[in-house]
N, C-alpha and C positions, 0 to 999 in steps of 0.2 A: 943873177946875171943882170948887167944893161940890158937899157933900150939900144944904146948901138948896137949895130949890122957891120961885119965886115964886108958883107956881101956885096960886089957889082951888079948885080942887077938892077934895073930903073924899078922908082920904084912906080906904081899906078896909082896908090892910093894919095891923090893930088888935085887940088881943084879943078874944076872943069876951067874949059880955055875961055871960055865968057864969064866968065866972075861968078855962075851964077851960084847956089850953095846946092849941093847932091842930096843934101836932107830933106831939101823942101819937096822933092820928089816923091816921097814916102814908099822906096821899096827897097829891098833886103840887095844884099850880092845878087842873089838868086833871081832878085825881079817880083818877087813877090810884096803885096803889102805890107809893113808894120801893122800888126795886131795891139790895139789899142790895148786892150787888156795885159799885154805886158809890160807894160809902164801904168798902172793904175792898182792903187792901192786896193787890197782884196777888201771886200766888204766886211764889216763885222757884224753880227746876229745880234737880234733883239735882245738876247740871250745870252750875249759875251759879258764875262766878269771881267772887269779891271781888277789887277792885282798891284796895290802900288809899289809892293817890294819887290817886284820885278822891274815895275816902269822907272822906279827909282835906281837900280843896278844899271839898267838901259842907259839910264841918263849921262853916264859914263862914257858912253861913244864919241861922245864930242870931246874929250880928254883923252884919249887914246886914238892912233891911227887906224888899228882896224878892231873891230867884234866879231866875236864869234856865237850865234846861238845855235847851239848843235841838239837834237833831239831826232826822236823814235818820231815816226809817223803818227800822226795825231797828238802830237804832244803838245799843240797851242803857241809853235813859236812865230809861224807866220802872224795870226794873229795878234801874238802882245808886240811882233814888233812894228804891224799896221796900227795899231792902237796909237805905240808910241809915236811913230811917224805920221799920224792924223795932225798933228800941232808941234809941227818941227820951229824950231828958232832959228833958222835958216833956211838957205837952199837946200831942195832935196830931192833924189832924184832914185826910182824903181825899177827896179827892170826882174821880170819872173821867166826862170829859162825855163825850157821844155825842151824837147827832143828834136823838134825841128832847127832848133838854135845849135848848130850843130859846127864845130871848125872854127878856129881864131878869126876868120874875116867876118863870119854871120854874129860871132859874140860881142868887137869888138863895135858891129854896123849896129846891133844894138844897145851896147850900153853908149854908144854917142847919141842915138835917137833918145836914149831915157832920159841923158842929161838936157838934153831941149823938150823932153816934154815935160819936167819939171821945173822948166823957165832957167837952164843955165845956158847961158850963150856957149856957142860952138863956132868959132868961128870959122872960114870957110878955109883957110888956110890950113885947119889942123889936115885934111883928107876925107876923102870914106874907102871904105876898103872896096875893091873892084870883084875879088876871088874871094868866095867864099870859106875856102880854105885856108888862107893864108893872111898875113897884113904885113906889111912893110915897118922896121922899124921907124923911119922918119914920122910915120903917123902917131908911134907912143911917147916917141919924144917930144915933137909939139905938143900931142895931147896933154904928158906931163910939167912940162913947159907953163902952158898955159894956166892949167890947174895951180899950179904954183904962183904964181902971179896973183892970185886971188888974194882981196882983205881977210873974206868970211870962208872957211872952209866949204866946201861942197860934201851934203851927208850922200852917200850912194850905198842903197840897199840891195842886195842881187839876193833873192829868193831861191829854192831850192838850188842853191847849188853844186848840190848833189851830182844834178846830171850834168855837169860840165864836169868831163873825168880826160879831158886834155891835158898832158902837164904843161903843154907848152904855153896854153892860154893862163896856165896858174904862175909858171914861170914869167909870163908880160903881164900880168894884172897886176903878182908882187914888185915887180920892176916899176911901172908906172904910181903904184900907190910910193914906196920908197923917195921918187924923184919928186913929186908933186909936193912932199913933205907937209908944212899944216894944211896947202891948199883942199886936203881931199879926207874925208872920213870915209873908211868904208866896213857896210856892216854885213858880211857874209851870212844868209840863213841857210842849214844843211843840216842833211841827217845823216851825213858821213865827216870824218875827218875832213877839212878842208884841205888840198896840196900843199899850202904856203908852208915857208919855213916857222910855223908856228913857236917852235922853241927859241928860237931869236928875238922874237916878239917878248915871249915872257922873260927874258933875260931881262930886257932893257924895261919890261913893266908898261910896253905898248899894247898892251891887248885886253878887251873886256871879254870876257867870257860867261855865258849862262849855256848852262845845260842838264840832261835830261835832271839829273837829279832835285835841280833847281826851281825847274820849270813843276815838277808833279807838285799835286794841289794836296794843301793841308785841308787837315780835317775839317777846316773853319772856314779855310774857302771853299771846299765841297759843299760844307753846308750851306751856304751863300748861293753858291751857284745852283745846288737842287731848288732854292726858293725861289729864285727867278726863273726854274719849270712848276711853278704851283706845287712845290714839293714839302709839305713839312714833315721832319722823319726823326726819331728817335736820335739821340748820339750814339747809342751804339750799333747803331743800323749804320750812320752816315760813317764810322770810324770801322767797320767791319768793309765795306765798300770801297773805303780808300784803301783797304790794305790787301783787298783781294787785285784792284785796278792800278794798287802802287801809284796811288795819285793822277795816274794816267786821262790829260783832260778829253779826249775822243772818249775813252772808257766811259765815264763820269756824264759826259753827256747823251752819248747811247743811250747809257743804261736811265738816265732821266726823260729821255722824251718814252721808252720803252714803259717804263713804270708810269709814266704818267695817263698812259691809256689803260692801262691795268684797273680794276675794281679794286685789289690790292696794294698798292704803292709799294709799301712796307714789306709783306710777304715778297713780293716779287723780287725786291732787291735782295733778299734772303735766297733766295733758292733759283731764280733763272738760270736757264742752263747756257751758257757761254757759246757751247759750239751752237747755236743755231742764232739767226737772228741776225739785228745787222751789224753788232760787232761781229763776229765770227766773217761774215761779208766783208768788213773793212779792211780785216786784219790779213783774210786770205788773199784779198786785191791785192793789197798797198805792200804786203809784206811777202808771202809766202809767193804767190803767182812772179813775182820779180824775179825768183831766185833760179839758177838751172836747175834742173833734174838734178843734180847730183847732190847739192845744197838743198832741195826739198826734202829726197829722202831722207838726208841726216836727218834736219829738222821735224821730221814726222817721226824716227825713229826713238831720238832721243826724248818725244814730250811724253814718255812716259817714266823719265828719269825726276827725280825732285834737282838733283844735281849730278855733274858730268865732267868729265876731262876728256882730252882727245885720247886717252888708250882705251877708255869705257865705251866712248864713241866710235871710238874704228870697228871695238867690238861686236858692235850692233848694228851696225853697216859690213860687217866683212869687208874692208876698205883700209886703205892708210895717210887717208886725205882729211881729216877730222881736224887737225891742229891748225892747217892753213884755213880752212873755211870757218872755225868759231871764231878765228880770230879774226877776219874780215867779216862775220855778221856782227861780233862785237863793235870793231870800232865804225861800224856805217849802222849802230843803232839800232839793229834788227829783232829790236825784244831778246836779244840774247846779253845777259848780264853776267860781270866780271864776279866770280864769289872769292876770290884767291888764290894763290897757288896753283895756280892752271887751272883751277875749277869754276865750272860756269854753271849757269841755270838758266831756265825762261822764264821771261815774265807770267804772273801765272794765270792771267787771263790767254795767253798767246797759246800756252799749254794744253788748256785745255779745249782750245778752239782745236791746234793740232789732234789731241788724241782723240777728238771725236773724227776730225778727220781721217786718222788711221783708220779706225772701225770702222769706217765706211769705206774707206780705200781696199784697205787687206784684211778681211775678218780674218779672226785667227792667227795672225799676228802678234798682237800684241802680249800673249801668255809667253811664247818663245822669246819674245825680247827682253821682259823681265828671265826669263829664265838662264838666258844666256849673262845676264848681268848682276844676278845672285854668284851665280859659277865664279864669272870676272871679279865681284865685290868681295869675295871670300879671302882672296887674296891679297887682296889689294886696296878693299875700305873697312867699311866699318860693321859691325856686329848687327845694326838695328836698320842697314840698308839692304844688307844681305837680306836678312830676314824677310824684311818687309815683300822685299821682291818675289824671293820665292813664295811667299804668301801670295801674291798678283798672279804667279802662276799655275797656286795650288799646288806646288812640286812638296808635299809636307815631310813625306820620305827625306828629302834634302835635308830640309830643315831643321828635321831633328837629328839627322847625321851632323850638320855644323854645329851642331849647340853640345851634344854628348862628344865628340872624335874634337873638337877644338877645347873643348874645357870650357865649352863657353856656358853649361846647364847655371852657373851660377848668376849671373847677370837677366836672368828671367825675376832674379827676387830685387839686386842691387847692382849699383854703378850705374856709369852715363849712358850705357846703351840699355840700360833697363825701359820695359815701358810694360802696357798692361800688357802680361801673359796674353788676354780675351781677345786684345787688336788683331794678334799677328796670329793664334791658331783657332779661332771660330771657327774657320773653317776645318779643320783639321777633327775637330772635336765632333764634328755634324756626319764623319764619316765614319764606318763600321770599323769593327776591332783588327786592331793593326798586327801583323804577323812580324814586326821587325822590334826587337827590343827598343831603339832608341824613341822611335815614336811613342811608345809605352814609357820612358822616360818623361821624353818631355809630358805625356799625359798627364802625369802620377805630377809633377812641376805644378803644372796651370791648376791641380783639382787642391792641390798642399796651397798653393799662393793663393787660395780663396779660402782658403781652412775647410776645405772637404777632404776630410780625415776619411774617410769610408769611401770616397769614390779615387781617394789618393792612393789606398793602401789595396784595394782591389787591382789598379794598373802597377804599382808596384812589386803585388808578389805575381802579376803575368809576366814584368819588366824581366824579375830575378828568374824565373823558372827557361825562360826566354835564351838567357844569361850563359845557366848552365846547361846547356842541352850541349854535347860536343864541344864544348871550351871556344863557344862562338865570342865569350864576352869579350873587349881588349881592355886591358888597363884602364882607358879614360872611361867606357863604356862601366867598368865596375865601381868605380871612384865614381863619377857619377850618382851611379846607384847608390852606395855608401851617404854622401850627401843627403836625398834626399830620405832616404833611412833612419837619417840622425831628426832632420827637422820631423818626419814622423816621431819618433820615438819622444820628441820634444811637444809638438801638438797633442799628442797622445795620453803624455805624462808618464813615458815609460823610459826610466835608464837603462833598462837590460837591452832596449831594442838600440838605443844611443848609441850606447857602451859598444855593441855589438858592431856599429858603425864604425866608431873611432876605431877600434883594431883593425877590421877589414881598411880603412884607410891608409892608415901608418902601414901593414903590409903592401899596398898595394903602389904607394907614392916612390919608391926607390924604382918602380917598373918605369916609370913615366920621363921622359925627356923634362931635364932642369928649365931648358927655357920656355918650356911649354907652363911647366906649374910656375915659374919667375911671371910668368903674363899673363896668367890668372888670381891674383893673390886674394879676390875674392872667394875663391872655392875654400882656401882653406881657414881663412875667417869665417866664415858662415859654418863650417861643419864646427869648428871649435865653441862658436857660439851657440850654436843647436847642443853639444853634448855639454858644454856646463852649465846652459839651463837646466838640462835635465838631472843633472846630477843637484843643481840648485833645489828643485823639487823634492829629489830624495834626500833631501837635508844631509846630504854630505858637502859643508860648507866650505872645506878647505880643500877639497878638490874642486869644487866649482870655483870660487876664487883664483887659485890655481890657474885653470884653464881660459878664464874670464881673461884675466890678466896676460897671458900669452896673445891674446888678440889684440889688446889695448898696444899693447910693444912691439908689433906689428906692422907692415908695411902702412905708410899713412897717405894711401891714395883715394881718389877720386871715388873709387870704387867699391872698396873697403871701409869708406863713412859709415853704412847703414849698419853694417856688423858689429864697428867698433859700439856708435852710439848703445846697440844693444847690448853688447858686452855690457857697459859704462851702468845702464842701468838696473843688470841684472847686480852688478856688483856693489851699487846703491843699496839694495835690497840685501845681501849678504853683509854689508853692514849698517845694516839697520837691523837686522835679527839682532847682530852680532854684540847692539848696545852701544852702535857709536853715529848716531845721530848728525852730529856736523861733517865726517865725512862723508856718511850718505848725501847729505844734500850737494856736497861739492863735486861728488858725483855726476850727480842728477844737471847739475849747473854746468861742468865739463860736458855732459852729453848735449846741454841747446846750443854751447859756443860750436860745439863741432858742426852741429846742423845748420849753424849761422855760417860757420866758415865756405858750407858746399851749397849752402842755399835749399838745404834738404831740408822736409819735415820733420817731426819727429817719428819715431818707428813706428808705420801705421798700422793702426788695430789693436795697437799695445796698450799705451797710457803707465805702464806701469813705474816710469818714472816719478809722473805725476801722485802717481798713488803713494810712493816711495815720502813724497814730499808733504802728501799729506799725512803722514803718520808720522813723521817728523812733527807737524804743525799739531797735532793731538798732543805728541809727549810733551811740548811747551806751553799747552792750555792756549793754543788759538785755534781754538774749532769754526770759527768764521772760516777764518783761509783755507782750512782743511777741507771745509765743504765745497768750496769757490773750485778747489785743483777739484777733487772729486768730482763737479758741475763739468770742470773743462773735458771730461772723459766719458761721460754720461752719453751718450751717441756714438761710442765705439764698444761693443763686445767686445770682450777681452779675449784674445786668439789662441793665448793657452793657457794652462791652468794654475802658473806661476802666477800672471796678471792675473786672474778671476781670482786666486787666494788673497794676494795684495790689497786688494778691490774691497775683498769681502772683508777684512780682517777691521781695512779704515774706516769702513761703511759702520759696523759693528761699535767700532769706538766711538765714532764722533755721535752713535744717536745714543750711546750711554751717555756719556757727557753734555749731552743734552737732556738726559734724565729720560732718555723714551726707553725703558728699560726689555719692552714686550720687542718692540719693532727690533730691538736689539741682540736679543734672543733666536728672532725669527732669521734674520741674516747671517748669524754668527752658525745656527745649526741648517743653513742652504747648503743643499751637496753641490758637488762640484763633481763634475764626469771626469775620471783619470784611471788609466789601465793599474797605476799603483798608486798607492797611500802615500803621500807626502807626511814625515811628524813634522816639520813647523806648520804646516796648513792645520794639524789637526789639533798640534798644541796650542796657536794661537784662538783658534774657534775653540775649544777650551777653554782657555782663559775669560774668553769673552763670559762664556755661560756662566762660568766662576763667579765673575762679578757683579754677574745678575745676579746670581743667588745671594752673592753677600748683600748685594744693596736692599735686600728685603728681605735678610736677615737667616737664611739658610744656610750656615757654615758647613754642615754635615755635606748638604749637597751638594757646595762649590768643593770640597773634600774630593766627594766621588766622581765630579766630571771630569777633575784634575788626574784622576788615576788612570785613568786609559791614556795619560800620553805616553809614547813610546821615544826613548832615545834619550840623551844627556841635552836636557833642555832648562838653560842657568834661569829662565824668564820664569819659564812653567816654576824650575821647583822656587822658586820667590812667591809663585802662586800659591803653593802648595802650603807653603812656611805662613802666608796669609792667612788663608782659611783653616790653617791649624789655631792660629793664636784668637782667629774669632771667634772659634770653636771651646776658646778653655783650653790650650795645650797648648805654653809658651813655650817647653821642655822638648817639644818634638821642632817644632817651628826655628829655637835656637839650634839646632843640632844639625837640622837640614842646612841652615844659611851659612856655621858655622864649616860644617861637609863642602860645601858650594865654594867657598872662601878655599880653601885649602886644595881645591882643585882645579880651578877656574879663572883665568884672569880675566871679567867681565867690563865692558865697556861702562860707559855712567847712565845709559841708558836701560844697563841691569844691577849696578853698582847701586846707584841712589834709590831703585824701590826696597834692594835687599836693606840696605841702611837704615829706611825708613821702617818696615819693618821690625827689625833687631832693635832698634829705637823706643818702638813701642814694644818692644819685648821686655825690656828693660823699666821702663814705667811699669809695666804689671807685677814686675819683680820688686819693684820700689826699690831701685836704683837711680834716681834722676840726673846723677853726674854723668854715670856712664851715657845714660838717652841725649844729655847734651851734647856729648862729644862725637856722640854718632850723629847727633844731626847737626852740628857741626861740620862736619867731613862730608853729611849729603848736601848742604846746601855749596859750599866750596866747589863740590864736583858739578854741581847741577846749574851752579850763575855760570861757570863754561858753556853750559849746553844751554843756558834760560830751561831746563825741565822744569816746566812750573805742576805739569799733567800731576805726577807722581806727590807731587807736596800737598795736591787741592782735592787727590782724590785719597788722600791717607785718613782723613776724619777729623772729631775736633778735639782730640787730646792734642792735638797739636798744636792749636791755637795761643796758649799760655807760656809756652815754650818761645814761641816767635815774636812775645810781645815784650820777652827779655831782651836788655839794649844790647848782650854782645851778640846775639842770632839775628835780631833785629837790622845789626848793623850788616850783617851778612848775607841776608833777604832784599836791604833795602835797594829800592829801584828796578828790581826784574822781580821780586816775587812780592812783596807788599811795598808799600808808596814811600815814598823819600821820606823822611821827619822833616817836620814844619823847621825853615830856617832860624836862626836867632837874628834876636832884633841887629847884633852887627853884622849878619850875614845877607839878613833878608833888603838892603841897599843896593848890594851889588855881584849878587847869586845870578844864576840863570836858571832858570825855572827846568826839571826834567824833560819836556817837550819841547825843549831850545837846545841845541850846540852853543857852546860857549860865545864862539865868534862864527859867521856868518862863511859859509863853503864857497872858496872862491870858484867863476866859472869853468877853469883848467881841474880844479880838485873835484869837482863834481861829474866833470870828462871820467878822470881816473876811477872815481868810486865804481859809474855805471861801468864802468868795463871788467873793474873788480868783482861785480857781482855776475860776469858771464864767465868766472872762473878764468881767466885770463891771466898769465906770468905778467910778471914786471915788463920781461925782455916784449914778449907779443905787446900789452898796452903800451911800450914805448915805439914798435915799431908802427903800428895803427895810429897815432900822436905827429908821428914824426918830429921828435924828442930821443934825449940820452934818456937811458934806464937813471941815473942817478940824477934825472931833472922828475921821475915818475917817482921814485923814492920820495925824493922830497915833499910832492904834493903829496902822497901818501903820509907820511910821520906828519904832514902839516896836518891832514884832516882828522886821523890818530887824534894829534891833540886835541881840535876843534872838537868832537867827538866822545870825547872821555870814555877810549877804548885803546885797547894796546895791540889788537888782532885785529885779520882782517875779514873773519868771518863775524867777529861781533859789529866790525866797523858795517860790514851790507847791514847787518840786521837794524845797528841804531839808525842809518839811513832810512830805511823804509819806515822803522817804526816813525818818524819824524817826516815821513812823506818827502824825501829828497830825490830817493829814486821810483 
């Protein structure tokens, strides 16, 4: 609106009839003095930090018509903008309202007094207001009038103005600033929304604005400002403080003059307890005492929420007034912050000053509030707030009813609302034995996710016996059970108790509501993954696989990550028995991109991928790296008996190939606790002892350790075929390999030892054509794989054979050294340690991403690139490379230290 009045009435606010000026009077409408101190710049502390990247934003004021600095109480805005207004480039003028300033005539009789006590003339003709209440337009019209007429703008600061919640005075103050146009700057300080038509402002690009977000202090300037209270403190102390105070500058200085009387500094800013003290005073003043009773109690009810929306809030006030009042403590600043979608939070110092204040207000309260907000959250949030809550209220009964009747038991191991079992049922676990199946669930849960097999399997069969008393179980309750039956029978190393699982589940999943198990697709990943481990164990490789593989092609959520990964490297593992080495490892490589995708670890306690990679790294003759992954898993137990075998089998290798033959022995015959016998666990520790004994010269013996494996194992009888022929029986050894051949299609990881082998069967025969052609065919198969293991630990008949140019030529470069170039080569060659030409920076993008097991289509969309622009660089680095794959391309990479 104008300054024009249609109104008739005279107006009063008009010079006096003597000329003389009504200011010089020095009293209000009311008669009372002007207080000096509201027109006087606040003072600054000894203590105040200048911050220039605020006083620099500041500086903006005089570019735009009005500013806004909006902030929480105690937020430092009065301050930075006294600081700035200490050394104004023009006129300037303060006025600080308070509660006596109260009515358009007492506002406007002040800010004309401000503008004369910061030396801007007032002439006498503009008025003064007579009624407190009221002022005459004629008075905002001269006044803007006037103000317009000026060279130099006039700055006009009005401090909290907050408590001027008139609109009509916000209505004439925008009027008057509008007309005065550049004569007038004006800079609003307030901890609420100011009335103006503030979105006009930003329209046209007239408004500076700083607020709270702006205003809260970095870590750099916390630690600045501690040092000017004699404060010097670690950065993780000062960067722990800011994130508790959310930069908060009252915060930040409390809590420094507080520590500074402290024997402690450091400790103290660690652990002080918020609700007492004189933050807790500041905040209950300036904040919480302001608000009515009806706004208090929300706010005390709600500080025991981490976050809130007004239907969780009405909840816990029995009320339906939540939505109107978070939304006026929001925008007037009241430590109440905007999280999203209707969801809010408290700052979390304010929080916990509140919740102390509950406890002292209403003991006993506070367990019902959580309690009533688990109930509401089950509905209506998330898994890991439910919980939480009922955990605050000790309700554990509840809790293990949400987690078994929701399907939710599975998200105790994986997914986003996973967190440690220990947090949320501590308590639960400190109390006596529970008469309710579900709580004996979740028990058997937390004692399994710490790998207490004995205290898992004790709540387990109280769980089942529970179960079946009068057909109390319900569908989810036996699925549940099921579940965690299988990961026992997996920790355990028993597939009967698996096995046993998986049918009770496939029975029982047609009883269950579709959208219930569609919104858990973790439950049925994890049981899958639990029974083809265990079936992995029992060395039934093609149903594990199988079932591996059903999880892999599986829903690919958030929550389903950790399952898949272990799928991914159980399945590593099954082909790595199986003799196929590069796709184990692409396996193993697929399983860290997925953990890069979710930001997840890898599967904790496991390693067994790791393990996986190093027995890859054995059958290539790089026992460095094999030991390095080995090193990486060295401070995790291996959680069950899949990994502890894996473990033991690489351990066992890498110290024979380093020639520690005892040490090798000694790991290779470590038992391993499992309710049944694994044969690859037992064939491979086999083998290991086999090879002891050959390498000092025992063929009888490495004979007899080989006997006791149990099952069709292509490695073992390759073993067997060995220590036949060291023994003096090339006759049984040909017969086994040639048996093995005609039944078996074996990967090159049991291909090339059998060849090698039969190879040397053939020299003893005194055959050397045929020994060439077999080792011909092993080496072919083996530069695929780089198996150097198998070449370097065959012996030295071998030697003479390799030093022929056509095997020679076959070997060279991954199993013995390139040949020296010829004089016209040796000009313009590049040495084996070199790529041809130099990996541009784009192609060295693609390689690293190639070795996180990455599609063309993923590394072109992570590029932001066409797939046929990724191609490219790929067939480019191919060339560069002198490799035609892309699993040889990672390898030549790293051998040459690119990746």
């Amino acid at each position: 609106m104008d300054v024009e009045d249609t109104s008739e009435e005279p107006s009063r606010d008009v010079p006096l009839p003597d000329g003389t000026d009504p200011l010089s009077g020095g009293t209000d409408p009311l008669g009372n003095p002007f207080l000096r101190t509201r027109f006087a710049l606040p003072a600054r502390p000894g203590t105040f930090l200048r911050r220039d990247r605020l006083v620099r934003h500041l500086g903006q004021a005089l570019r735009t018509p009005l500013t806004v600095v909006n902030g929480s109480a105690g937020a430092g805005k009065t301050l930075l903008v006294a600081d700035w207004a200490a050394n104004p480039e023009g006129p300037l003028a303060w006025l600080t309202l308070d509660a006596a300033v109260e009515g358009p005539g007492m506002f406007w009789a002040h800010l004309l007094q401000s503008l004369k006590a910061g030396g801007v003339p007032v002439p006498a003709t503009i008025g003064f207001p007579a009624d407190a209440s009221r002022v005459h337009p004629t008075l905002l019209s001269r006044l803007a009038w006037e103000l317009a007429r000026r060279d130099r703008p006039v700055v006009l600061v009005i401090d909290e103005f907050d408590r001027m919640t008139d609109p009509e005075v916000a209505r004439q103050l925008e009027s008057v600033l509008r007309h005065a146009g550049r004569g007038l700057r004006l800079v609003l300080v307030s901890r609420t929304e100011p009335l103006l038509p503030l979105h006009r402002y930003r329209l046209a690009g007239e408004v500076t604005e700083i607020r709270d977000a702006e205003l809260a202090f970095t870590t750099e300037e916390a630690a600045e400002l501690l040092g000017m209270h004699g404060l010097s403190l670690a950065a993780p102390v000062v960067a722990a403080l800011v994130e508790r105070t959310r930069g908060w500058a009252a915060g930040l200085r409390l809590s420094a003059l507080a520590a500074r009387s402290s024997r402690d500094p450091e400790l103290y800013l660690k652990e002080f307890e918020a609700g007492r003290g004189t933050i807790a005073d500041f905040l209950l003043a300036e904040v919480l005492d302001r608000q009515p009773p009806e706004t208090q109690d929300l706010l005390l009810r709600i500080s025991v929420l981490d976050r809130f929306c007004p239907d969780l809030a009405d909840e816990l006030t029995r009320r339906r007034d939540a939505a109107t009042i978070l939304a006026e403590l929001h925008q007037a600043n009241a430590f109440v912050e905007d999280f999203g979608h209707d969801w809010y939070r408290l700052h979390p110092l304010f929080r916990e000053i509140l919740r102390a204040h509950l406890r002292r207000r209403a003991p006993g309260l506070e367990p019902q509030l959580h309690r009533r907000a688990a109930h509401w959250l089950r509905r209506s949030g998330t898994l890991s707030e439910t919980l939480s809550n009922a955990a605050a209220a000790q309700d554990w009964t509840y809790m293990a009813q949400v987690l078994v009747e929701d399907l939710a038991i599975g998200q105790l191991f994986t997914g986003p609302d996973s967190g440690e079992p220990a947090d949320w049922f501590a308590g639960m676990e400190r109390e006596g034995e529970a008469s309710d199946p579900a709580t004996n669930l979740v028990r058997t849960a937390c004692a399994l996710a710490r790998s207490d097999l004995d205290g898992g399997m004790a709540h387990l069969r109280r769980a089942a016996g529970q179960l079946a008393v009068d057909g109390r179980g319900t569908p989810a309750a036996l699925l549940s059970c099921a579940l965690l039956e299988a990961l026992a029978g997996r920790l355990a190393g028993s597939v009967r108790l698996a096995d046993r699982a998986d049918r009770s589940a496939r029975r029982l999943m047609p009883q269950l509501p579709p959208r219930l198990l569609e919104g858990h697709p973790e439950l049925g990943a994890l049981l899958l993954t639990h029974v083809g481990a265990s079936r992995l164990w029992a060395g039934r490789l093609d149903e594990a696989r199988a079932t591996l593989t059903e999880v892999t092609r599986g829903p690919r959520t958030a929550s389903t990550a950790l399952p898949r990964m272990e799928a991914l490297e159980h399945l590593a593992l099954v082909d790595h028995l199986n003799g196929w080495p590069s796709a184990a490892e692409r396996k193993v490589l697929a399983m860290e991109a997925e953990a890069e995708r979710y930001g997840l670890a890898r599967p904790p306690g496991s390693g067994l991928g790791q393990s996986v990679l190093a027995a890859v790294a054995v059958d290539r003759g790089e026992v460095d790296r094999a030991e390095a992954l080995l090193a990486r898993t060295s401070d995790q137990p291996p959680a069950t008996p899949v990994a502890a075998a894996a473990r033991r089998t690489v351990a066992a290798g890498v110290l024979l190939a380093r020639g520690r033959r005892r040490d090798a022995l000694a790991v290779a015959t470590r038992s391993l606790p499992a309710a049944e016998a694994s044969p690859w666990a037992q064939g491979r520790a086999a083998l290991a002892v086999a090879d002891v004994h050959l390498a000092e010269g025992r063929p009888d013996a490495a004979v007899e350790a080989l006997r006791q494996v149990v099952g069709d194992q292509p490695l073992c009888t390759v073993g067997v075929a060995r220590a036949r022929l060291a023994a003096g029986d090339p006759g049984t050894a040909v017969r086994l390999l040639d048996d093995l051949a005609a039944r078996v299609r074996s990967g090159p990881g049991v291909a090339v030892p059998a060849a090698l082998v039969r190879a040397q069967a053939a020299v003893l025969e005194e055959d050397p054509v045929f020994a060439r052609r077999l080792l011909a065919k092993a080496l072919v198969e083996g530069r695929r794989e780089e198996l150097r293991g198998p070449f370097r630990s065959a012996g030295p008949w071998i030697d003479p054979f390799l030093a022929e140019p056509p095997l020679r030529a076959l070997a060279a470069g991954w199993l013995v050294p390139d040949p020296e170039p010829s004089d016209e080569e040796a000009g313009g060659g590049s040495g084996p340690g070199t790529p041809v030409e130099e990996l541009s920076g784009r192609e060295r993008e693609v390689l690293e991403r190639l070795a996180r097991a990455m599609s063309a289509e993923d590394i072109a969309a992570d590029l932001c690139v066409s797939v046929n622009t990724v191609k490219t660089h790929l067939k480019s680095a191919y060339r560069k490379l002198s490799v035609h794959r892309r699993n040889e391309a990672v390898r030549r990479a790293r051998e040459l230290r690119l990746l």
